[in-house]
C-alpha positions, 0 to 999 in steps of 0.5 A: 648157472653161476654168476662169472666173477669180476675177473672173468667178466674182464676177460670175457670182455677183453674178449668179446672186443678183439672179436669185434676188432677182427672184423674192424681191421680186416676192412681198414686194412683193406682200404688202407691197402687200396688207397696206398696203390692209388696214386700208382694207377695211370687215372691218377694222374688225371685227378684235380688238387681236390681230389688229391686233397681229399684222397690224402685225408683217406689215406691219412685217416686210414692209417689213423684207424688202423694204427687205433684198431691194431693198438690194443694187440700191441698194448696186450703185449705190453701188459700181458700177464700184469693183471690188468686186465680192467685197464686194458679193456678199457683202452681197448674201448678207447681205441675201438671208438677212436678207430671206428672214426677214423675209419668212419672218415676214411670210408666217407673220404674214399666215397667222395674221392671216387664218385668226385673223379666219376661225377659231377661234384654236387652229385658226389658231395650229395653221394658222400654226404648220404653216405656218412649218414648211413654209416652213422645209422648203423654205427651211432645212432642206432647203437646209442639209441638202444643203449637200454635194451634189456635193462631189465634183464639182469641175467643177460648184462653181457655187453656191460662194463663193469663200473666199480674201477673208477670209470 
């Protein structure tokens, strides 16, 4: 088997990171599209000024991921056929990261907005904040933890950016 070239590790890269946005919009998008129906629901009414307060920090979190997650299909738009696909890669990380935030927010938000209108407040804080730290598990702490899998492994460098662009 060949070594794959500097280009074709961009674009399998490139690649690889759309892959993953596809599942990421596909979940923002569903929430952002449940939290803009929200507040047409006859219970809404019904909410506290906290509520409300952390109902809008969902929905403009939301949007925030999800307008970051679509970000790199515009930007390929932009530059298509450039040769720029490094840059691309690059900011399409970028993008990734900063929406998986926002999202990260947004889920959090939604958690206690709901178990806030259902519970006790002390037992939604409690919900929420257990909340927040499963998804840091799974989404940074495990990842980060983990980083040198395999490093030893020279052959399978598949999820390494090349760093010789001036990273």
């Amino acid at each position: 088997m060949s070594k794959e070239t500097e280009k074709q590790r961009w674009q399998r890269n490139f690649a690889d990171l759309l892959q993953e946005l596809r599942v990421a919009q596909t979940g923002v998008q569903i929430l952002f599209a449940f939290l803009l129906t929200l507040p047409f629901s006859n219970g809404f009414t019904r909410t506290s000024a906290f509520q409300k307060d952390v109902y809008i920090v969902a929905l403009l979190a939301a949007a925030a991921a999800t307008a970051m997650i679509i970000s790199p299909v515009a930007f390929h738009r932009a530059l298509f056929r450039q040769g720029r696909k490094p840059e691309l890669v690059r900011f399409a990380h970028r993008m990734a990261s900063g929406g998986l935030a926002f999202m990260l927010i947004a889920m959090v938000s939604a958690v206690l907005l709901i178990t806030d209108f259902v519970l006790d407040r002390g037992i939604a804080m409690v919900l929420s904040g257990l909340t927040a730290l499963w998804f840091l598990t799974f989404w940074v702490f495990l990842p980060f933890s983990r980083r040198n899998w395999g490093e030893d492994d020279v052959d399978d460098d598949e999820d390494e950016e090349p760093r010789s662009l001036g990273d």
